[in-house]
C-alpha positions in Angstrom: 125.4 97.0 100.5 129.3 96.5 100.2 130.8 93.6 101.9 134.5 94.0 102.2 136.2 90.6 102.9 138.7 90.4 105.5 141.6 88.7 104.1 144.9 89.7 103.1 144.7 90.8 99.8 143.0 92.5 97.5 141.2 94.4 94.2 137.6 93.4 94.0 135.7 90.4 92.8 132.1 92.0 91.8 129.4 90.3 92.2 125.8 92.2 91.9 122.9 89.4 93.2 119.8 90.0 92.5 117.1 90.2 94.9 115.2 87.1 95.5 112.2 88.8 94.9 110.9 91.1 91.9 111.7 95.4 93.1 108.2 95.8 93.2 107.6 93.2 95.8 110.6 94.5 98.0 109.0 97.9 98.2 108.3 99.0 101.6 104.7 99.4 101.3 103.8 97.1 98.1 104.4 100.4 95.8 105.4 99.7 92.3 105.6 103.2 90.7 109.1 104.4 89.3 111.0 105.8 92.2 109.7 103.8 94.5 110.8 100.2 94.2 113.4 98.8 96.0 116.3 96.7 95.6 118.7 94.7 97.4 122.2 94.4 96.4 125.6 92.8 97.9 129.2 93.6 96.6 131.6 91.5 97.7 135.4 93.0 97.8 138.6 92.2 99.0 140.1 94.4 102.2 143.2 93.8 103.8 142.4 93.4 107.5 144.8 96.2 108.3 142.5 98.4 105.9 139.5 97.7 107.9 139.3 99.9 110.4 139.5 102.8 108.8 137.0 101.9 106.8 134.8 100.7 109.3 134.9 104.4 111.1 131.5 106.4 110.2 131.1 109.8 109.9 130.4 110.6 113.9 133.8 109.3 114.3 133.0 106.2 116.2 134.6 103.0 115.7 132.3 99.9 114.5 133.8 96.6 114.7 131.1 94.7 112.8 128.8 96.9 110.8 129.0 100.3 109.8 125.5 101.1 109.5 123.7 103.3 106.8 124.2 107.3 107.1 127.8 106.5 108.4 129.8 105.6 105.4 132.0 108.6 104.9 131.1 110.8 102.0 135.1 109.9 100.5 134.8 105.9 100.9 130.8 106.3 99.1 132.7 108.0 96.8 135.7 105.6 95.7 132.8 103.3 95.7 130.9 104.8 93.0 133.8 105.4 91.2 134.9 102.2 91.5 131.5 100.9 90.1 131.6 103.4 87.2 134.2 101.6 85.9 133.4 97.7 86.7 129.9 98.0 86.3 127.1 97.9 83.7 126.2 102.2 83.6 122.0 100.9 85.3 124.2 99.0 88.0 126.5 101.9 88.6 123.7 104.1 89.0 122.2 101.7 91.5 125.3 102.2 94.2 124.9 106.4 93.2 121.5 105.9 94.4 122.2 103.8 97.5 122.4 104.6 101.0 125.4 102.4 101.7 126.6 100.0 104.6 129.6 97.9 105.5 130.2 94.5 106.8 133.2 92.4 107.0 132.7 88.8 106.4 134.6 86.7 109.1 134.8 82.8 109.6 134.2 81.7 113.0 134.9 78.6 113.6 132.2 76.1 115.0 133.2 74.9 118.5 130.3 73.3 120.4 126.7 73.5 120.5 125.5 72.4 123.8 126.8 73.5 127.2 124.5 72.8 130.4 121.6 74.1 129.8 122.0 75.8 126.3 122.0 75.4 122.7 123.5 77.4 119.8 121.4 77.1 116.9 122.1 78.6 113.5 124.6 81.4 113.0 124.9 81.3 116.5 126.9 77.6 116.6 129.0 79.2 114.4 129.4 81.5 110.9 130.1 80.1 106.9 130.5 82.3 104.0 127.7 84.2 102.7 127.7 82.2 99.5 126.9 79.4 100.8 123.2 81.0 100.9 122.8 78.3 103.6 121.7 80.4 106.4 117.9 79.5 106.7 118.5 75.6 105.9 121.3 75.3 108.7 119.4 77.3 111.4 116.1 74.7 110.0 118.3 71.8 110.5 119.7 72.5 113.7 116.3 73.4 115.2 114.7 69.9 113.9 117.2 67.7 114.9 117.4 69.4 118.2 113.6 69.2 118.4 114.1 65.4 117.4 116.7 64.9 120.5 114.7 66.7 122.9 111.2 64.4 122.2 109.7 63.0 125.0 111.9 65.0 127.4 110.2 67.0 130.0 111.6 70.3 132.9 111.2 67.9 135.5 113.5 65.1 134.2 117.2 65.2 133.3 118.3 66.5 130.2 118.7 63.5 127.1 122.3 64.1 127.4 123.1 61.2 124.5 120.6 62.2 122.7 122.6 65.4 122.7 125.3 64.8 122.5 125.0 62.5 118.7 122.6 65.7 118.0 125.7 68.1 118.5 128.6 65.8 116.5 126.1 65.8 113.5 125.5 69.3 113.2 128.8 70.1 113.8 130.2 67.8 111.2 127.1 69.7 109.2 128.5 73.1 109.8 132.4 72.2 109.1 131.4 70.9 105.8 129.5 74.0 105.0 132.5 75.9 105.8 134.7 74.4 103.8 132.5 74.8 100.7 132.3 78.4 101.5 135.9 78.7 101.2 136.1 77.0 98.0 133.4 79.2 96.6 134.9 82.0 97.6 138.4 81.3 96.7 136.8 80.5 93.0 136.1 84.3 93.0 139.1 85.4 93.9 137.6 86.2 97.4 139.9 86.0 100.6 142.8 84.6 98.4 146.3 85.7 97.9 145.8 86.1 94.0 142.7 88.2 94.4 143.2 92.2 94.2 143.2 94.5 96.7 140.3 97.2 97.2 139.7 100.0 99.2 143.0 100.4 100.7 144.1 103.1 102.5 145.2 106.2 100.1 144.5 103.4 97.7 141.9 104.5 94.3 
């Protein structure tokens, strides 16, 4: 999986994660035999955002604005992506993107807004989007559930909403999900990731 960044700059910042479980365990049906383990990987990169949508246009020709799924990388990006690896990456880790059937996502920031309006509530990435290394995604989407949970006790259909009870509920987990942004930013920026300093990768009639 190849995340390129959406920022103005660019050559890469690699980063190969391991997978948070063993490749045996991630195996689609619990097989362990060689050839048949899986494992997840993320490489982040920086794109310029005018870069991107060529990039983000599979092989069928159609546009994608968020994620370019598997079978529609274009055989030339796949390509300047293994090369690319061959010469960043350990020769097992290069092998590893060969082997891969790749995807694309850019990373955006969306700024969190509000939470509550009439009748609904935005919960997790929904309320709003941080930086993938925060690795906060479960936590938040916890935390906002609780504490809405925790606002909504005692309240019943057939009475009026706890609107107060909301409302604190909303200005904490917002203040919650600024702060998380932030430190995504820094972490990112520590990588050379969405800065002006970091390379450039994947630009157009670029290696």
């Amino acid at each position: 999986m190849l995340h390129p960044l959406q920022r103005p700059s660019g050559t890469p910042r690699r980063r190969v994660l391991p997978p948070g479980q063993r490749p045996e365990q991630r195996a689609a049906d619990g097989e362990s035999a060689e050839g048949s383990r899986r494992v997840n990987w993320v490489w982040y990169a920086n794109v310029a955002e005018p870069d991107l949508p060529p990039l983000m246009t599979g092989r069928s020709g159609r546009r994608y604005a968020h994620f370019l799924p598997p079978g529609e990388v274009p055989t030339e990006t796949a390509d300047r992506v293994a090369a690319q690896a061959d010469v960043s990456l350990p020769p097992q880790f290069a092998q590893l993107v060969r082997l891969s059937d790749l995807f694309m996502q850019p990373v955006y920031d969306l700024a969190p807004r509000r939470m509550v309006a009439d009748h609904a509530a935005l919960v997790g990435d929904a309320a709003g989007t941080v930086r993938p290394h925060t690795a906060s995604g479960t936590s938040k989407a916890f935390g906002d559930a609780a504490g809405l949970a925790a606002a909504l006790q005692g309240w019943t259909p057939d009475t009026e909403l706890p609107a107060r009870a909301l409302e604190i509920w909303e200005t904490q987990r917002l203040g919650r999900l600024v702060s998380l942004a932030e430190s995504g930013l820094q972490l990112a920026a520590r990588s050379t990731l969405g800065i002006p300093e970091g390379g450039q990768f994947l630009s157009v009639g670029g290696p």
